[in-house]
N, C-alpha and C positions, 0 to 999 in steps of 0.2 A: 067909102067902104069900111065897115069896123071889121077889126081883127082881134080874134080871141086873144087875151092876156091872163098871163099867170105870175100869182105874186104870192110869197111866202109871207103871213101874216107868223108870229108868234104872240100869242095869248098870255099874260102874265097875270097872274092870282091878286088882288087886291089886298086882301084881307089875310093876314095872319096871325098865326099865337104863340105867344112864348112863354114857356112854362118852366118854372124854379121850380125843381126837386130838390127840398133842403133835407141835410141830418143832421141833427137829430128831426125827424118827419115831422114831428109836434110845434116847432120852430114857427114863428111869424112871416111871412112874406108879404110884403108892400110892394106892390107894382106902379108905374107912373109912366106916362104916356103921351106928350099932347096934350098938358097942361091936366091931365084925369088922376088920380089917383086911386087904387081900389086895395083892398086885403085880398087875399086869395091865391093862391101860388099858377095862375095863368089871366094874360088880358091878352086882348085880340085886338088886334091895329093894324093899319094901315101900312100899304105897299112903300116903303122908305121910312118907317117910323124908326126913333131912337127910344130905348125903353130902359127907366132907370127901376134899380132892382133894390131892397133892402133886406136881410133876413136877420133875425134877432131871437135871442130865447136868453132868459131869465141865466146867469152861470154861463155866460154865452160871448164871446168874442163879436158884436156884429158885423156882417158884412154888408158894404153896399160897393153897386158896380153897375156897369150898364152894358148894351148895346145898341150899336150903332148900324144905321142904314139896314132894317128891318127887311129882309127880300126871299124870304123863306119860313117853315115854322120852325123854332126854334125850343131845344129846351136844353136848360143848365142846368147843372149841378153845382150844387153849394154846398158844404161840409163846416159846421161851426166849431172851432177851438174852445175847449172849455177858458175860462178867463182865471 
């Protein structure tokens, strides 16, 4: 005889983005991903990605930095020191 059964699935998102909001806003952003590398202050990746960040401007202190185990979208903020 079957009997009905009930199971709590949770659904987790694959794909997500993480986006550098740098200042000065004119500023360079380099995103890197799983061996990808793009210009643009947002990339989209995968469920556990690590994503290394640069932002750069001319008069400009750079920064780079990353994060780790990607499980949400995500956006930073970056603020450049003048040099």
């Amino acid at each position: 005889m079957n009997k009905d059964h009930t199971e709590t699935v949770t659904l987790v998102k694959e794909r997500f983005t993480v986006t550098v909001n740098p200042t000065p806003d004119d500023a360079t952003v380099t995103l890197t991903s799983a061996g990808e590398t793009q210009d643009g202050n947002a990339i989209e990746v995968d469920y556990g990605s690590d994503v290394s960040y640069s932002v750069a401007k001319e008069g400009y202190t750079t920064v780079t930095d990353s994060v780790t185990n990607v499980t949400e979208d995500k956006t930073i903020a970056v603020t450049l020191t003048e040099a």
